[in-house]
SELOMI-150739 format. One record per atom (N, C-alpha, C): residue in one letter; atom name; x, y, z. Coordinates in steps of 0.1 Angstrom, whole numbers. Layout:
N
REC   type   atom      xx      yy      zz
REC      a     CA       X       Y       Z
...
//
This chain:
52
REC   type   atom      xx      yy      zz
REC      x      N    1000    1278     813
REC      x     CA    1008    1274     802
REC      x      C    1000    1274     789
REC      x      N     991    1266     789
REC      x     CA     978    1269     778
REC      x      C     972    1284     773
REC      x      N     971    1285     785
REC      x     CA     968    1298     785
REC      x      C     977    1311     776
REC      x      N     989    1308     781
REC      x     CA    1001    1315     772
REC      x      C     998    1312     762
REC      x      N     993    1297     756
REC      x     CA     998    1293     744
REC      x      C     984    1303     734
REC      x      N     974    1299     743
REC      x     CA     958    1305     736
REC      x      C     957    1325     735
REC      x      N     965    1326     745
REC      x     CA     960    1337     749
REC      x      C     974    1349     735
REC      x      N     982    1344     727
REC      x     CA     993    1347     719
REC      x      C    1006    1354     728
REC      x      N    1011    1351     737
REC      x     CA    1019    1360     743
REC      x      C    1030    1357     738
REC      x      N    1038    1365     734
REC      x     CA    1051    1369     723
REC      x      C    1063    1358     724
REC      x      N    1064    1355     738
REC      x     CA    1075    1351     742
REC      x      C    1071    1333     741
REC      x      N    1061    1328     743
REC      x     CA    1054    1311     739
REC      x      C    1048    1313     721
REC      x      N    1052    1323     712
REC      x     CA    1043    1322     701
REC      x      C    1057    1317     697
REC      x      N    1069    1326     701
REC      x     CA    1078    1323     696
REC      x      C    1088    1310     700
REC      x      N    1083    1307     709
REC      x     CA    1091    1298     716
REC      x      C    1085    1284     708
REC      x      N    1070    1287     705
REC      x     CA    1067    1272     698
REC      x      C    1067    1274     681
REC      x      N    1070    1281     681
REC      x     CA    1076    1287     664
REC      x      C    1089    1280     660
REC      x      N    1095    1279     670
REC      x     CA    1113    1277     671
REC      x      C    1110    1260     671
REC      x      N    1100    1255     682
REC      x     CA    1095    1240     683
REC      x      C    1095    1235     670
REC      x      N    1086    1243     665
REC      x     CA    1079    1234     654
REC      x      C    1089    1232     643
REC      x      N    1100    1244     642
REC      x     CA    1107    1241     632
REC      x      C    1119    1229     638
REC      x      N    1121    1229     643
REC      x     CA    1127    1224     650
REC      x      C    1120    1208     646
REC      x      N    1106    1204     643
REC      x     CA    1102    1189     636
REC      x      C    1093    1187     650
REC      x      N    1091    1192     660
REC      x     CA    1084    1190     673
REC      x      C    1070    1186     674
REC      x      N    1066    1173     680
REC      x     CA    1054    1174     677
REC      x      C    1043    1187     686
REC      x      N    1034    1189     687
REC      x     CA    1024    1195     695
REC      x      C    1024    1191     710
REC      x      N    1025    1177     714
REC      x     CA    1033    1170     725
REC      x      C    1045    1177     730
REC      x      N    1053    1168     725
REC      x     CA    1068    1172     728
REC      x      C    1067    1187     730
REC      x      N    1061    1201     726
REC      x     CA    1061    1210     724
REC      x      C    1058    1217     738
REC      x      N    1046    1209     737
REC      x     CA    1042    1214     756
REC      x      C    1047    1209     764
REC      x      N    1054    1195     764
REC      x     CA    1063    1191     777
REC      x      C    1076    1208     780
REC      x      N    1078    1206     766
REC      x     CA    1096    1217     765
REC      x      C    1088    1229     771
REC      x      N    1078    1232     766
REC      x     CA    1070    1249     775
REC      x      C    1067    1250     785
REC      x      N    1063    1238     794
REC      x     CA    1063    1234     807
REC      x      C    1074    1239     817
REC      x      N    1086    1235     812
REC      x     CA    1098    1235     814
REC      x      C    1104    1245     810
REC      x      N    1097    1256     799
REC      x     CA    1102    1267     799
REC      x      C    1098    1276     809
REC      x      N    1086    1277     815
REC      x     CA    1078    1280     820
REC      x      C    1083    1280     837
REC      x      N    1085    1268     838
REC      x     CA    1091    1267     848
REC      x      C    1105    1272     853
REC      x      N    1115    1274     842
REC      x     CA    1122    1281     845
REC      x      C    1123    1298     846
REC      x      N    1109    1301     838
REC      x     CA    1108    1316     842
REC      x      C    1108    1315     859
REC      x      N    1092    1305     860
REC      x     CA    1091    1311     878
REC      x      C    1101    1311     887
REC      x      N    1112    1297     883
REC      x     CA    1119    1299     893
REC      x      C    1133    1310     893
REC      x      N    1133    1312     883
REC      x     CA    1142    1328     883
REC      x      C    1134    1338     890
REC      x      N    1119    1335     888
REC      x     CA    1113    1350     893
REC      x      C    1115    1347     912
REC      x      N    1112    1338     911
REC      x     CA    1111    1330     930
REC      x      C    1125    1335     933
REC      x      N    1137    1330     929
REC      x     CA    1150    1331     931
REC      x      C    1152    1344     930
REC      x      N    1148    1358     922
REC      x     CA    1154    1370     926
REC      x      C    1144    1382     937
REC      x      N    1135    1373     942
REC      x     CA    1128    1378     952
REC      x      C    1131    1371     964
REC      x      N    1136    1362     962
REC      x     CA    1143    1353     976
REC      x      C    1155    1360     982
REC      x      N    1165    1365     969
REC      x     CA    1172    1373     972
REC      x      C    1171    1390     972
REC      x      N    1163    1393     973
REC      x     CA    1163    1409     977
REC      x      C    1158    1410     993
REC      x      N    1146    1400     995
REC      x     CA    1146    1401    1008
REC      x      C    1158    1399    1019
//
């Protein structure tokens, strides 16, 4: 997740772009990307669960 954040990947630049305006602190910011984050994997888990 850090990594996303350090490394500029389009989809966390904008996602904490939206945070910030939004009044977010830097905190709060990474808890919500945690959680964004986590809903990527488990979509990704969930449409390989289902093809097998």
């Amino acid at each position: 997740m850090l990594v996303r954040m350090s490394a500029g990947d389009t989809r966390t630049v904008d996602y904490i772009a939206r945070r910030t305006a939004e009044g977010k602190s830097e905190r709060e910011i990474i808890r919500c990307l945690k959680r964004f984050v986590a809903r990527e994997v488990f979509k990704i888990i969930g449409e390989s669960a289902a093809s097998e």
